[in-house]
C-alpha positions in Angstrom: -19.7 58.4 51.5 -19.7 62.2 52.4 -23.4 62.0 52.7 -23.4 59.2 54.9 -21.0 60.8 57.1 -22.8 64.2 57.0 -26.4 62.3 58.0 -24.7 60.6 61.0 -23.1 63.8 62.1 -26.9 65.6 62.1 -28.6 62.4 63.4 -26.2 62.6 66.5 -27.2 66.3 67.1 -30.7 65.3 67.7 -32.8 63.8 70.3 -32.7 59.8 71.4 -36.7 60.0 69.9 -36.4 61.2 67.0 -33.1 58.8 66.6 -35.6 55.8 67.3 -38.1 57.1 64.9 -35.7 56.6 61.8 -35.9 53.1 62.1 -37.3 52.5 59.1 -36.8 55.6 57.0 -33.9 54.8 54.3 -32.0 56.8 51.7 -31.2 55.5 48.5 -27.8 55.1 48.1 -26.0 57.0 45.3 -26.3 54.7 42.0 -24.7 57.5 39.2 -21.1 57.6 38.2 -19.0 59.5 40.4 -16.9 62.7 39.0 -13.9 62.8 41.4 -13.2 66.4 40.7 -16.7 67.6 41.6 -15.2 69.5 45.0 -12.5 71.3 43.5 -14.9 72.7 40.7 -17.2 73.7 43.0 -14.4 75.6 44.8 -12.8 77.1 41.7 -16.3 78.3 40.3 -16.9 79.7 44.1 -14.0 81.9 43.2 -14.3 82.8 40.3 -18.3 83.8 40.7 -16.7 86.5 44.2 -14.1 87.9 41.9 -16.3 88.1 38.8 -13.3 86.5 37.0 -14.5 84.1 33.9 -13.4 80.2 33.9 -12.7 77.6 31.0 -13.5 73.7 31.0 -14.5 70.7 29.5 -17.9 69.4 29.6 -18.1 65.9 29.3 -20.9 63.1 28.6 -20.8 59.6 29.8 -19.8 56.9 27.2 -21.0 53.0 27.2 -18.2 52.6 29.7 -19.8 54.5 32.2 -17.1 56.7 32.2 -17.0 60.9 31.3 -15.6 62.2 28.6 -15.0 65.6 27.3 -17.1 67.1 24.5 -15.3 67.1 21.0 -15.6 69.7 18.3 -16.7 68.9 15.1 -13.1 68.0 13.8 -12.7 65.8 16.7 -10.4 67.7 18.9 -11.4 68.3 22.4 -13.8 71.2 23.2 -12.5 73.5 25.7 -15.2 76.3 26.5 -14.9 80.2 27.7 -17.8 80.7 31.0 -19.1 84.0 32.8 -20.3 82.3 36.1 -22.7 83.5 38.4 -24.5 81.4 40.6 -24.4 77.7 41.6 -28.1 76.2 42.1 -29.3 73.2 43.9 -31.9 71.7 42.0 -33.8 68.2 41.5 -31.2 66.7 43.5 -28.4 67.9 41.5 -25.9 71.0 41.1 -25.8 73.6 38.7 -24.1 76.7 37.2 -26.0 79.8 36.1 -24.1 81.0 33.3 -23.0 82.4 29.9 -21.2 80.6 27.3 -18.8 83.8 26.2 -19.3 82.5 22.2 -23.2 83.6 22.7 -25.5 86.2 24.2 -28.0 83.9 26.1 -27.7 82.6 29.7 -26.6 78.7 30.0 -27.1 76.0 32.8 -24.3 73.5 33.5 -24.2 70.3 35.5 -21.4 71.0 37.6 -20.8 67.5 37.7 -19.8 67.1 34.4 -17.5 70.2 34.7 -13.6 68.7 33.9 -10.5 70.3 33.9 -12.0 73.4 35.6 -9.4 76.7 35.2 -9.9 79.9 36.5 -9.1 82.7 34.2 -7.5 86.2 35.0 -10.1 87.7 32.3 -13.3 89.3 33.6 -17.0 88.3 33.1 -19.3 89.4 31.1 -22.1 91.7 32.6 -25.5 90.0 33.5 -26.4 93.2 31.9 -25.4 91.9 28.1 -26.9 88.1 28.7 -30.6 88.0 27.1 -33.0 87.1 30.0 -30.6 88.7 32.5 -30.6 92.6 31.3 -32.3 93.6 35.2 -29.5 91.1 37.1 -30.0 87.9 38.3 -33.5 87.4 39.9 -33.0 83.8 41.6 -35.9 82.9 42.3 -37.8 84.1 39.1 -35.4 82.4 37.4 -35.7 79.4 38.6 -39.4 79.2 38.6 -39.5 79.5 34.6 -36.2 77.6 33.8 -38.3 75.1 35.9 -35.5 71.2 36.0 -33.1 73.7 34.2 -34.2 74.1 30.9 -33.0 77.0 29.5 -35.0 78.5 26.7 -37.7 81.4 26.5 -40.1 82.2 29.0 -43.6 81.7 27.4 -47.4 82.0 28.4 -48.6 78.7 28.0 -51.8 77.5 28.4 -53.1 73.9 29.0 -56.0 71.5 29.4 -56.2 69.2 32.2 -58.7 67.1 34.2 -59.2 68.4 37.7 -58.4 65.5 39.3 -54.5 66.0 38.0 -53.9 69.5 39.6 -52.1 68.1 42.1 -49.9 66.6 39.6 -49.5 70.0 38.2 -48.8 71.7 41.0 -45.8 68.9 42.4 -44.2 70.2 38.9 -45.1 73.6 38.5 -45.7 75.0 42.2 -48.0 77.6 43.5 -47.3 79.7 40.4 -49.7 78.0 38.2 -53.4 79.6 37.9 -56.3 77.5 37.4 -59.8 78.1 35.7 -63.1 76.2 34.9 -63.8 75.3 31.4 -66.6 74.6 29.6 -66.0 70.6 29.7 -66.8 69.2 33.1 -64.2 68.0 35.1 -61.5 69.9 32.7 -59.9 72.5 34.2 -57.2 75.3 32.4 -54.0 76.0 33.4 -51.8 79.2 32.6 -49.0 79.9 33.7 -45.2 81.8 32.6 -42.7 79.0 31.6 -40.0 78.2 30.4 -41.0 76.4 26.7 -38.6 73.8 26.1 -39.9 72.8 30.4 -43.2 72.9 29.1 -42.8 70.8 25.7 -41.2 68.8 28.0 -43.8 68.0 30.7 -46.3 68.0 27.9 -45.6 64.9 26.0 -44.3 63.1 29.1 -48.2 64.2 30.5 -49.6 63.6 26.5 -51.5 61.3 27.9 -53.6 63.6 30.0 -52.6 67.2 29.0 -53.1 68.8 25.8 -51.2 72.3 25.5 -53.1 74.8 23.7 -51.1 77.8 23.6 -48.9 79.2 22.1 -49.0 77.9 18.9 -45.2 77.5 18.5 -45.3 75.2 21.6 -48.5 73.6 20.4 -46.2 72.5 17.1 -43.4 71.2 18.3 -45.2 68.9 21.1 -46.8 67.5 18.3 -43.3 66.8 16.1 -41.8 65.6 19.2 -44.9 63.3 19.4 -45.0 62.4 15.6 -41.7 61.5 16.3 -42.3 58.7 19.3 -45.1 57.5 17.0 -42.4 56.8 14.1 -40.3 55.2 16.7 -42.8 52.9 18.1 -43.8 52.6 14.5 -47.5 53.3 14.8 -49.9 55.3 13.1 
């Protein structure tokens, strides 16, 4: 509803053409469950991230009922988390937080949209400084270019195989950052680039059927267990 209301408020800002030219240019209309507290986290976590204060919440995970529900511990009570914010990120079409689950020493992205309970604490955050991947600050848009759809993991050099005909394919994912060279095999190109590697096993076995990642070796691995592991699923061979 607030998206409908903001598109008729900019489409009345512009001219009678360009009105008339919309005709028959649609937006698909939100189909994902609704959290009704999305706006006040966002505010909260705004204030928190100018006063460098930390905040605690529930982060919850849609059920069969469609319906969120916080996280449990292992003994079944509800998990209630300690977070250094820092930045809020559009990305993919969706919101998320930058930060550092206080319990470990690596940087963290949440969906704010599966924030609950959101409270703002009195209690400092933790330096960027002391987050591995942020010692030099937070660098946006390095950061976003090899947590590439928010995958948080270690930035490797990964190499891959593709045919040429695919590098636009490559690039819709990856963007300009990706560098190209001619193989030996015609019509195969290479690609290398620095990437986040749970991004990359990710791409590569939804792409398994055209890509084939040849470096690192750790990455080469577990692409092929997460593939040994649609094969046993599928139950072939």
């Amino acid at each position: 509803k607030q998206r409908k209301q903001l598109i008729d408020k900019v489409g009345k800002l512009s001219s009678s053409c360009f009105n008339k030219r919309m005709n028959h240019m649609h937006c698909m209309s939100a189909d994902a469950p609704q959290n009704m507290e999305l706006f006040l986290t966002i505010e909260v976590l705004d204030e928190a991230i100018t006063q460098r204060k930390q905040v605690a919440f529930n982060y919850g995970y849609y059920g069969k009922d469609l319906e969120l529900h916080a996280g449990l511990n292992e003994d079944g009570s509800v998990k209630r988390q300690i977070i250094n914010p820092y930045q809020m990120v559009a990305a993919e079409g969706r919101y998320y937080l930058i930060c550092n689950n206080d319990k470990y020493n690596t940087a963290a992205n949440y969906r704010v949209d599966r924030i609950m309970n959101i409270e703002l604490l009195d209690t400092d955050v933790k330096p960027e400084n002391q987050v591995e991947g942020l010692e030099k600050g937070l660098n946006l848009q390095e950061y976003m270019y090899q947590n590439l759809n928010m995958f948080t993991s270690k930035a490797v050099n990964a190499e891959f195989l593709i045919p040429e005909k695919y590098i636009s394919l490559v690039i819709d994912f990856f963007g300009s950052h990706a560098r190209f060279h001619n193989t030996k095999q015609k019509g195969i190109v290479s690609c290398r680039l620095k990437v986040s590697e749970e991004a990359m096993k990710h791409w590569a076995v939804e792409h398994a059927n055209i890509a084939k990642v040849v470096s690192p070796e750790s990455l080469v691995q577990k692409i092929r267990e997460e593939i040994r592991r649609a094969n046993e699923l599928y139950e072939m061979d």
